[in-house]
C-alpha positions, 0 to 999 in steps of 0.5 A: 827692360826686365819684365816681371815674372810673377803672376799677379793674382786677381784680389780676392772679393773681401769675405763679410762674416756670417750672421751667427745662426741661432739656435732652435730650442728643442721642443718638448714632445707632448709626451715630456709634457705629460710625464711632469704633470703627472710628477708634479700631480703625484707629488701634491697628492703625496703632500696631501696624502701625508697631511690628511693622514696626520690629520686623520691620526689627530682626529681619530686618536691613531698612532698616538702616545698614551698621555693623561692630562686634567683639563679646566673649564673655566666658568665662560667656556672658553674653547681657546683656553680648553684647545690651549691645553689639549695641545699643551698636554699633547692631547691634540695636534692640531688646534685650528683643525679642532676647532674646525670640528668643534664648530660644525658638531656643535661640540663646543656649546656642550662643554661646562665647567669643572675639570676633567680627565682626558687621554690621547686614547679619545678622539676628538668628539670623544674629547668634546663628549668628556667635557660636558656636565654629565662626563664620567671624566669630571673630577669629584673630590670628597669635601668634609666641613666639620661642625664649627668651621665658619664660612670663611674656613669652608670656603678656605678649605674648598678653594685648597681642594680645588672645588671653587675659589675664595673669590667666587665662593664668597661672591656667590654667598653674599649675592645671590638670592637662594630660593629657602625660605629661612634665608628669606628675612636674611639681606643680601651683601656679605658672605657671612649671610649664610654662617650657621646654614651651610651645614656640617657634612662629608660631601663630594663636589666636582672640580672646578663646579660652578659656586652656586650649586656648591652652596646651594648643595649644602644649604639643601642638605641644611634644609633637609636636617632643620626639617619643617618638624624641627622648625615647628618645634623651634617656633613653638618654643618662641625662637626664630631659627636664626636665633637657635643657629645662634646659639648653636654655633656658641655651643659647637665653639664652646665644647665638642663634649657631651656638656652641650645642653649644660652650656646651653642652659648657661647661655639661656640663663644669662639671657632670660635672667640678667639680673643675676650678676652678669648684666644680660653679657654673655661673654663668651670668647668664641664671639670675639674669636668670629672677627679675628684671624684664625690663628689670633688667640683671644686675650683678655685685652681683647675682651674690651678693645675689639670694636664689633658687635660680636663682641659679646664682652662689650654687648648684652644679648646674641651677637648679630648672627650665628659664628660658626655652622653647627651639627645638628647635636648642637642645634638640638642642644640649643634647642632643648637646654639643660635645666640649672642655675649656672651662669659661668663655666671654665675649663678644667686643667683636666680638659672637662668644663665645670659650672658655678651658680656665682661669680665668686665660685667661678673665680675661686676655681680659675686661682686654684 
């Protein structure tokens, strides 16, 4: 029997595999810790540093591009609107820092209406002292109202020039009580109230005023030319100074020629002698022209189809108020008129006006 050679090898104890080790995170040395803190420290500081100092050349005015802009306060002061346009105009960067500042100097209750002037050179409080009533930055303009224009021309002419509007011009006349005491008998309630007294005159007025001081700054100079002398003088000759306005103003529409107190002696004449041929109607075209458009020519089927009382064809006697403001020529026209018989007048093609005693010479001139 063979005997078996090979060695037999005890069997190996069967090898369980190793738990996987994990592996320990290294710690960060205190040092680490304190270099990224301050990374970080300096990093929020140069953020900040960059935003305070945007923030300073904002409200400083440094570093800025030179720029101009005009800029309007409304009549309710409103800090929106007016920091809507600074930055609109590049004046300013930043509205809510502006605000901020407008707040706690009290900037904002400082500022009123009118339109300024205003640059990137002016800092913020300089920007807020420039926006008050008494600013050297407040636009003027130079207004000048013509003898004859009418209210409603002056108005006009104001809104053009950037002083007020039409709306609030016309508003402000019509009902606010000014303190005159030859606007005392007249009622409250159209703008046309005030035509005859705001008087003839170069005037300057800030952008944007306020309509009220607009007015009242020509019914001032009204009161100073029609001075209580004037008045007296006007009262002693039996005539309220409604009616010498009155007549002023046909005067001023009439002529702008040194023939004043001749037609002022044909108005006088019609009203204290209606017998004499014209019926007490004073007919003068200037009246029917007061209550249409401006650019409406008065026809003769004007004469007897315009449905107003200042239409002076159809009614005897003045009309219900003066149409037009006149010059103080005029007024004193009005005041002293010539002495004669005439009771009509035409236009000559020789651009002069000439008087007739009758109907029939007057008609006689117009067919030649």
């Amino acid at each position: 029997m063979e005997r078996d050679t090979r060695r037999h090898r005890p069997e190996e104890p069967e090898r369980r595999p190793r738990p996987q080790q994990r592996r320990r995170k290294r710690k960060r040395s205190p040092l680490s810790n304190s270099m990224l803190y301050i990374v970080m420290v300096c990093a929020i500081s140069m953020v900040l540093a960059a935003v305070g100092w945007s923030f300073a050349n904002d409200m400083l005015a440094l570093n800025k591009e030179k720029t101009t802009a005009t800029i309007v306060v409304n009549e309710d002061k409103d800090l929106d609107s007016v920091v809507k346009q600074l930055k609109e105009y590049n004046i300013i960067k930043y509205g809510g820092l502006f605000r901020m500042f407008s707040a706690f100097s009290g900037g904002s209750d400082k500022i009123a209406q009118g339109t300024y002037m205003i640059d990137t050179d002016m800092d913020y409080r300089a920007i807020l002292n420039s926006l008050g009533s008494n600013s050297s930055n407040r636009k003027e303009v130079s207004v000048t109202i013509t003898e004859g224009m009418t209210v409603r021309q002056i108005f006009k002419l104001l809104e053009e020039k950037g002083v007020s509007t039409v709306a609030k011009l016309e508003d402000m006349a019509a009902n606010h009580d000014y303190a005159f005491s030859f606007l005392q008998d007249i009622p409250l309630g159209e703008p046309n109230r005030l035509e005859g007294y705001l008087f003839p005159d170069t005037y300057d007025f800030y952008m944007g005023e306020d309509p009220k001081y607009v007015i009242n700054k020509m019914l001032v100079n009204f009161d100073s030319k029609v001075d209580d002398a004037l008045r007296q003088k006007i009262w002693d000759k039996g005539y309220s100074i409604q009616d010498i306005l009155n007549i002023a103003s046909m005067i001023e529409k009439e002529t702008d020629g040194s023939d004043r107190t001749t037609i002022a002696s044909v108005i006088y004449n019609r009203l204290n002698n209606p017998g004499a041929g014209t019926a007490g109607y004073l007919q003068i075209d200037a009246t029917i022209q007061y209550v249409l458009p401006d650019d409406q020519i008065v026809t003769k089927e004007d004469y007897h189809t315009v449905d107003s009382p200042y239409n002076t064809y159809e009614h005897k006697g003045l009309p219900p108020g003066p149409v037009a403001n006149p010059g103080l020529e005029s007024i004193m026209a009005a005041l002293n008129p010539e002495s004669t018989n005439y009771y009509y007048y035409a236009l000559g093609d020789d651009g002069v006006h000439h008087f007739f005693n009758t109907l029939s010479e007057h008609e006689a001139f117009l067919n030649s």
